[in-house]
C-alpha positions in Angstrom: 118.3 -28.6 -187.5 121.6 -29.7 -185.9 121.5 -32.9 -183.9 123.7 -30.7 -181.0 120.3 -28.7 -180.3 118.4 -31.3 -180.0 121.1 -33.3 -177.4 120.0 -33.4 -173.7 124.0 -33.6 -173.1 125.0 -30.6 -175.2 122.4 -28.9 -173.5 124.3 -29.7 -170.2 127.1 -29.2 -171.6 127.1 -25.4 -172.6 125.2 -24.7 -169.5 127.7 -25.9 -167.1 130.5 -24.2 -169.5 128.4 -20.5 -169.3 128.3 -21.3 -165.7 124.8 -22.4 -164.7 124.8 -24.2 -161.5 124.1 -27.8 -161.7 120.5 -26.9 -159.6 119.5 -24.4 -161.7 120.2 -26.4 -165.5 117.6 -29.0 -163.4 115.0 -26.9 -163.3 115.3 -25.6 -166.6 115.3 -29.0 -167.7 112.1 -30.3 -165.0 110.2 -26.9 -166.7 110.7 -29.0 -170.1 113.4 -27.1 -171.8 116.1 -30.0 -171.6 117.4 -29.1 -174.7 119.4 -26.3 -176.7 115.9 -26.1 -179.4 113.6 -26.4 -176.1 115.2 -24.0 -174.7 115.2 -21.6 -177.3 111.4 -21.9 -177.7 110.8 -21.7 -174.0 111.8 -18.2 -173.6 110.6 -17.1 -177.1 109.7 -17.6 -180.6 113.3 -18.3 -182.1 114.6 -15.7 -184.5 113.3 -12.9 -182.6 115.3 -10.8 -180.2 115.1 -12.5 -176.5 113.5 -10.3 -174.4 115.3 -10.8 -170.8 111.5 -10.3 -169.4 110.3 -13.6 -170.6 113.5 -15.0 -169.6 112.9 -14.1 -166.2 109.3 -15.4 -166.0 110.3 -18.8 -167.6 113.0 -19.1 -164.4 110.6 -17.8 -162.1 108.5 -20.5 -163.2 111.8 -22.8 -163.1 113.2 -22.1 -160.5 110.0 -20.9 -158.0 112.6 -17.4 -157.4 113.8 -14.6 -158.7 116.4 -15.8 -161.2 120.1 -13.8 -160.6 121.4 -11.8 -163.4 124.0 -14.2 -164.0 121.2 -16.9 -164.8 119.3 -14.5 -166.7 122.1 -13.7 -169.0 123.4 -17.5 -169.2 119.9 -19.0 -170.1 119.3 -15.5 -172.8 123.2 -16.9 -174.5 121.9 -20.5 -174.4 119.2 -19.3 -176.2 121.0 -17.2 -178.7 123.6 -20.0 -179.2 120.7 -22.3 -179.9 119.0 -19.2 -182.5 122.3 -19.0 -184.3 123.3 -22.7 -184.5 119.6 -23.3 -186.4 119.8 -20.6 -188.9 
């Protein structure tokens, strides 16, 4: 597995680059996905389409709101980036 999914700094990284807020890649990372790998397993099982239902209900749980779109499609490319980079 690359050493970039598993880096709490990459993580940040690509977030803030897709355009997460700085608020918003806290939560994720307070729910316990602080990294690319975490991530991917958090709204998932990797290797399997992400559904943008569960990533919904893993911000909801984040975030205590309705995520936006623009959150639900960043964290659903995080994850994809993070599916693509392990295989």
């Amino acid at each position: 597995m690359s050493l970039l999914l598993e880096s709490e700094a990459q993580f940040r990284s690509r977030a803030t680059e897709i355009g997460l807020s700085q608020e918003t890649i806290q939560a994720i990372k307070d729910a316990g996905a602080s990294t690319l790998s975490a991530l991917a397993f958090a709204v998932g099982q990797p290797g399997t389409p992400i559904v943008s239902q569960e990533v919904d209900n893993f911000l909801r749980a984040a975030l205590g709101r309705d995520p936006t779109l623009a959150e639900n499609n960043g964290v659903r490319r995080l994850a994809f980036e993070a599916q693509t980079r392990s295989e």
